[in-house]
Every structure is written in C-alpha cells, then in structure tokens.
DOGURO-473677 format. One record per residue (C-alpha): x, y, z. Coordinates in pm, whole numbers. Each point is the difference from the previous one (the first is absolute). Layout:
% DOGURO-473677
site c1: X, c2: Y, c3: Z
...
END
This chain:
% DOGURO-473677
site c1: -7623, c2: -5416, c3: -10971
site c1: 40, c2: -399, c3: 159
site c1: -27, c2: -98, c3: -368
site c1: 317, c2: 185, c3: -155
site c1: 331, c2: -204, c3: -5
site c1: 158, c2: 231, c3: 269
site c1: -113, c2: 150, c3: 299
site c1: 65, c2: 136, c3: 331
site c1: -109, c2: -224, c3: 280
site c1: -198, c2: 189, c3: 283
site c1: 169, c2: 43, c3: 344
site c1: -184, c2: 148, c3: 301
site c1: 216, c2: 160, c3: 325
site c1: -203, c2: -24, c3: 254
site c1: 300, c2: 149, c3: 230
site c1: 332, c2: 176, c3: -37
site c1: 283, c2: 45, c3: 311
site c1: 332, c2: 179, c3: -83
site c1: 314, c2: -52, c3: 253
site c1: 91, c2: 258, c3: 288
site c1: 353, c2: 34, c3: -225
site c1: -193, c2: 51, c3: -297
site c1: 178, c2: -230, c3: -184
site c1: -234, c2: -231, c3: -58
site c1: -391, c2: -107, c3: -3
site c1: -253, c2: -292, c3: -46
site c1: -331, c2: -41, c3: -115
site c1: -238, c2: -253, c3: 44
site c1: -227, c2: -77, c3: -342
site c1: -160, c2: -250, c3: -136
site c1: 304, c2: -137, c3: -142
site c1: 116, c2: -83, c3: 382
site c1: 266, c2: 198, c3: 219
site c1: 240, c2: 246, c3: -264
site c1: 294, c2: 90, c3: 176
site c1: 250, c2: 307, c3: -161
site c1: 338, c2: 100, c3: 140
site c1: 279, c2: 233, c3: -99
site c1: 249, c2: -222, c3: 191
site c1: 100, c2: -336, c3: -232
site c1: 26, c2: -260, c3: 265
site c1: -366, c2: -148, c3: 134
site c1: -125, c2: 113, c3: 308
site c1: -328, c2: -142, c3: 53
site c1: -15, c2: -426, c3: -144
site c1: -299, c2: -138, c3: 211
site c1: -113, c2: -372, c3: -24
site c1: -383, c2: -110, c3: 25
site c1: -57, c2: 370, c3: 203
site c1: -345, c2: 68, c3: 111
site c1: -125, c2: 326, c3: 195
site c1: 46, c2: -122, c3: 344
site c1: 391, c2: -65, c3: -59
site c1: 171, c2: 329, c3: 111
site c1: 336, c2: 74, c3: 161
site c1: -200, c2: 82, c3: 324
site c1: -185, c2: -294, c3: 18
site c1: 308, c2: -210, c3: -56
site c1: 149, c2: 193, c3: 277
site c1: -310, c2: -70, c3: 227
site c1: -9, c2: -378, c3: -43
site c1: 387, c2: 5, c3: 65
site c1: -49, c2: 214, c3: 340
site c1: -274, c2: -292, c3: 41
site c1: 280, c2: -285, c3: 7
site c1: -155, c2: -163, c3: -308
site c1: 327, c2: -64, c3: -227
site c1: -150, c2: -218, c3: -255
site c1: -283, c2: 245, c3: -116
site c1: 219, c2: 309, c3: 23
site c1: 294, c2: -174, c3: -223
site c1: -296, c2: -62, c3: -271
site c1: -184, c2: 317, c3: 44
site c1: 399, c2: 171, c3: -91
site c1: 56, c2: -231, c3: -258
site c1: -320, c2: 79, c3: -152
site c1: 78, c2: 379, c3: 13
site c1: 355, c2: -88, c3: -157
site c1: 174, c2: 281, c3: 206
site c1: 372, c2: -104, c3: 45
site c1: -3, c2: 224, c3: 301
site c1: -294, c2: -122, c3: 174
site c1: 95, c2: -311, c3: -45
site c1: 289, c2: 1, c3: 141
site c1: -146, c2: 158, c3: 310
site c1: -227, c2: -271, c3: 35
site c1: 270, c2: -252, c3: -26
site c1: 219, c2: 146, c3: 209
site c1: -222, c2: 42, c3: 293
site c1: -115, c2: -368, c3: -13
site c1: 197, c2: -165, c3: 292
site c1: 281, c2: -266, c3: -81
site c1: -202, c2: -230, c3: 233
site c1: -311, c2: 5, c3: -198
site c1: 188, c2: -23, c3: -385
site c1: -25, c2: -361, c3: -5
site c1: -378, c2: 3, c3: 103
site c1: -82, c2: 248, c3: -235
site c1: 208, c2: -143, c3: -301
site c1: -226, c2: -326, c3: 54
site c1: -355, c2: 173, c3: -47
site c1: 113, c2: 222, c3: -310
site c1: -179, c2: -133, c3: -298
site c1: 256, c2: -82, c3: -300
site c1: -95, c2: 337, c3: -247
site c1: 143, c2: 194, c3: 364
site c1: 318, c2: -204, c3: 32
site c1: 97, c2: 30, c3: -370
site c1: -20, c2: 394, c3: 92
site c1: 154, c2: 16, c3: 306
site c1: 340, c2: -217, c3: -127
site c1: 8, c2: 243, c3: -275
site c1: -11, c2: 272, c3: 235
site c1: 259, c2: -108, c3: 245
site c1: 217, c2: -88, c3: -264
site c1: 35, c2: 365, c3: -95
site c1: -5, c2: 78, c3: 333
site c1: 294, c2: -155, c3: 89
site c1: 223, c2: 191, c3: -200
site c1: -37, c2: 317, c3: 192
site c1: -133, c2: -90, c3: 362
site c1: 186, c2: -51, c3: 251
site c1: -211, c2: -257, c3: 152
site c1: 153, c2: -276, c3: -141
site c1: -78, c2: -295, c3: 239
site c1: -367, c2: 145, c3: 43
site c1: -63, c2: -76, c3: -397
site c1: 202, c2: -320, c3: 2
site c1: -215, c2: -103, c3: 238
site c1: -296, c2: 136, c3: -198
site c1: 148, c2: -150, c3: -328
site c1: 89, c2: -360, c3: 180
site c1: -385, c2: -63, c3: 129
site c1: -166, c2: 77, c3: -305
site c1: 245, c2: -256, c3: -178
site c1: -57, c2: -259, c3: 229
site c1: -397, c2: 10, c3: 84
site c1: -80, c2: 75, c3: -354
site c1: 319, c2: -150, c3: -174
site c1: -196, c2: -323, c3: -162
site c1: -275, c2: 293, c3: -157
site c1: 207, c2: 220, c3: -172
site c1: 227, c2: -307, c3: -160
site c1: -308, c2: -4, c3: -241
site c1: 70, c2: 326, c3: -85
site c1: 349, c2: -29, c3: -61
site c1: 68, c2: 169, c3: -328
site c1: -253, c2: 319, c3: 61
site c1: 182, c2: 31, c3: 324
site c1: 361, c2: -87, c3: -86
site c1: 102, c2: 412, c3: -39
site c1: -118, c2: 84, c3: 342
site c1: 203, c2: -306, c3: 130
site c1: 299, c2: 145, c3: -196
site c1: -20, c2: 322, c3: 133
site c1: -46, c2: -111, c3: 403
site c1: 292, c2: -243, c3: -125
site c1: 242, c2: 312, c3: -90
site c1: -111, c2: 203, c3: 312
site c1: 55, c2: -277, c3: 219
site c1: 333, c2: -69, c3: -133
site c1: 106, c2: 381, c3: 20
site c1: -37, c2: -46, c3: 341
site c1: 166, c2: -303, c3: 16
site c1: 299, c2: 157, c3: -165
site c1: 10, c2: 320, c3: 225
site c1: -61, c2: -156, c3: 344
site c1: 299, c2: -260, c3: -109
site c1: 240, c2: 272, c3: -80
site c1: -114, c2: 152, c3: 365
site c1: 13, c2: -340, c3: 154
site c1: 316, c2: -104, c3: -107
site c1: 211, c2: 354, c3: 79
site c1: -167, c2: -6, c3: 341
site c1: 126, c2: -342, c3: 14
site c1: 379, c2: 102, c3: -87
site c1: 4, c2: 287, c3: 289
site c1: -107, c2: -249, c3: 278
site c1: 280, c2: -208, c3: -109
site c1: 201, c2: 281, c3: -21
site c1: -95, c2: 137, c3: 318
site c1: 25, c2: -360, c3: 159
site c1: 365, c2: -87, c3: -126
site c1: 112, c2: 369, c3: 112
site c1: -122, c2: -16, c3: 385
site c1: 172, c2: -390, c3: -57
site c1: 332, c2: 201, c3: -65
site c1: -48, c2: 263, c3: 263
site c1: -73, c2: -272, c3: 239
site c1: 370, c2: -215, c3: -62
site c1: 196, c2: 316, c3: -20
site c1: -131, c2: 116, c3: 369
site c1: 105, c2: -290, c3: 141
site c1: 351, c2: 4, c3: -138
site c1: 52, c2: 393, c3: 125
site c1: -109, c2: -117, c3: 373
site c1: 284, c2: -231, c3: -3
site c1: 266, c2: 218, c3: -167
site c1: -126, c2: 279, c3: 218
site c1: 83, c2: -200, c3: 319
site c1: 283, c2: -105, c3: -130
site c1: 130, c2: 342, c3: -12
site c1: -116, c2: 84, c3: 374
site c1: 202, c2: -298, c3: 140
site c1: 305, c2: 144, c3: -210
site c1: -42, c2: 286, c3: 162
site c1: -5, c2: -142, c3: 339
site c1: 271, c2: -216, c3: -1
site c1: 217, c2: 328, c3: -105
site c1: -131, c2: 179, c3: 332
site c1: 86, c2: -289, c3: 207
site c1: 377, c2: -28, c3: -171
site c1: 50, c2: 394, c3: 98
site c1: -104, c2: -77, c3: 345
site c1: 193, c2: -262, c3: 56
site c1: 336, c2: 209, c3: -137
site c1: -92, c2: 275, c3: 208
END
C-alpha cells in the first residue's frame, strides 16, 4: 500500500553471477550493480564503467600500443592489478607523452596510485619518473585542488622519502667500503715497495759473505 507511512520499495534482478570461489556474488537490479563478498577488503571499485570496459579489452588496446586509452579503460575498471600491468608495460620513452594527453580526473588517479605503489615495487625510478611528469605537465591544474588533494601528496611524500632514507643508508655504506677498499690497496701498495728493497738488501749481504770465504780460501 504506496499510501501507508512505511513500505518496502520494489527491486527487480534482472541477473545474478556468483564467484568461481564461491565466496562471493553480484547482481544487477534496478537499484544499479550490488556487489556481496565474504572477504572485508573491496575487490571490485569501478569508476564511470560501461559494458565495453573489460579486462580483455584493456588488454587488447594495450597489445595495440594505445597507452592513453588502456590507462583509462584500467582506471575505469579500478583493478589495482590491471592497472599496474598497464602501467608497467607502457615504455619509459613514451611516459612523458602519455602524461601530457591524460585528462586531469586520470592524473589525480594515477598519482594516487603510484603513490601506493611505491611502497612495495621495486621499480622505483620507473614511478618517479611516472610521479615527476604528471607534477610538472599538470602541476599548475591540480594547485586548484590543493586541499582535496593534499593526502595523496602526503602519502607519495612518505613513500618517496622511505626511499630516500633506505637508498642513503645503502649509498653511504657502499661509500665507506670503496674508501676502505681504496686506502687498503694504498697500504699494500707502500709496504711492497719497502720489502723489494729490504729483500735486496739481504741478497747483497749474502753475497758479499760468499766473496769474503773465497777470498780466505
């Protein structure tokens, strides 16, 4: 009865999908894409998705050599993975070209993506480089949207700077070994010198004492 105070609002399922684990399933309805899971972290976050936005066509425009559409289309789909598949296979020749046609919603994305990215790859120069382009080309943008963006700038901040720390420690003890290593050989080098000359030293001793013992006999 629409004219009671309460009432149950109607929702039609047009289609329902459970997961090959089983442990968990989505249905589309009327009320738009309903997503269950018995695991607590989110697995599936996608941004302005349509049907033709699927991990195989991502893959298809990447084997195709277009960048820029394949780093939307996985942004879109919101699949950490993926995404970092498609990043990864962009050349480091082609970053800066691509970082220039990315429309500003993408490069908001992206930073916050390489930021956590960068505290467990091992790529660390590829996503500087990735992180230093988008600054630059689109630095003078995303100063209007300082405050919004000021925690993702924190947290490529502190990853950046936990590299910092650990290739410094790294830097400086292989810096102490060369010099190590250096002043050693330096040592090795004066003593050699000095046992030549003590060593022949000893051999004209020697001789002089043969000659003497001739001569008395």
């Amino acid at each position: 009865d629409m004219s009671s105070r309460h009432f149950k609002p109607e929702i039609r399922v047009t289609c329902l999908c459970f997961s090959p684990t089983g442990r968990s399933w989505a249905a589309t309805s009327t009320e738009g894409l309903l997503i269950y899971s018995l695991d607590g972290c989110m697995v599936f976050d996608p941004f302005d998705l349509d049907e033709e936005i699927t991990p195989s066509s991502v893959r298809r425009v990447l084997r195709q050599k277009e960048f820029t559409a394949a780093i939307m289309m996985s942004l879109r789909l919101n699949e950490n993975k993926l995404i970092l598949e498609v990043l990864e296979t962009v050349p480091h020749a082609e970053i800066d070209l691509v970082c220039s046609t990315l429309p500003l919603t993408y490069v908001e994305k992206i930073l916050q993506f390489v930021a956590s990215a960068l505290e467990t790859s091992r790529h660390l120069e590829f996503f500087l480089t990735w992180a230093q382009r988008l600054l630059t080309l689109h630095g003078q943008k995303l100063k209007a949207r300082s405050v919004v963006l000021l925690p993702m700038i924190q947290a490529l901040q502190r990853s950046i700077r936990h590299h910092f720390d650990t290739v410094s420690k790294l830097c400086d003890w292989n810096r102490y070994n060369m010099r190590y290593a250096l002043a050693l050989s330096q040592q090795r080098g004066m003593k050699r010198p000095t046992e030549l000359a003590e060593s022949d030293e000893d051999s004209g001793s020697e001789g002089d004492i043969e000659q003497l013992m001739d001569a008395s006999d």
